[in-house]
C-alpha angles and dihedrals in degrees: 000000000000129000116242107246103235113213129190121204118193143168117219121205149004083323111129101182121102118152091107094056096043079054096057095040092049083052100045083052095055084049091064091259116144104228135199119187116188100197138240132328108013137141143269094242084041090060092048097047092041082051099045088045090050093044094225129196089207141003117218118208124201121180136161101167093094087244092113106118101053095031095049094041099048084047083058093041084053099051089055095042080061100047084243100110101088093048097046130065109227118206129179116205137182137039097344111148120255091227088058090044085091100054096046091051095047092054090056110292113134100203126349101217103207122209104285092038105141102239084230082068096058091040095048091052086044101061084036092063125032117139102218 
């Protein structure tokens, strides 16, 4: 039998936005995903407990306040601090600038998913690239 991919979506920050995460949680769901979304303005720190105590396969991260590459990153930074990167997927979604993809991707995000991505997209990277 096959495990259930779990999947956290979360929203870091002071961003109140959260149409597209409840999109792609809406979508992971359909794809027989178990999801867990946390809400709306939380941590950094919020986001990893909340992901060690689920025991998630991946954490999806959507964000539109500009704020993308201090609060992903530290996301990442905190994972490791925990021992819990190399067990957890970690994703960046929303407007986040093409010219600021590299970088994100080079402190620890897997794949950044901008606004018009198709959610098969994101599903399809998810169960390519789990980590455990």
């Amino acid at each position: 039998m096959e495990k259930t991919i779990r999947v956290l979506v979360a929203k870091p920050g002071l961003d109140g936005h959260d149409r597209g995460a409840k999109v792609i949680a809406r979508a992971l769901r359909d794809a027989g995903m178990e999801v867990i979304y946390t809400g709306l303005r939380l941590t950094p720190e919020q986001i990893v407990q909340a992901a060690i105590q689920e025991d998630v396969d991946a954490v999806a991260l959507s964000i539109l306040s500009g704020a993308h590459n201090y609060l992903l990153p530290r996301v990442v930074d905190l994972l490791k601090e925990e021992n819990a990167y190399d067990d957890i997927l970690v994703l960046g979604g929303g407007v986040i600038p093409e010219e600021d993809i590299p970088g994100l991707k080079e402190k620890g995000i897997a794949e950044i998913f901008t606004p018009g991505t198709p959610t098969q997209v994101t599903i399809d990277f998810i169960k390519n690239n789990l980590k455990k």
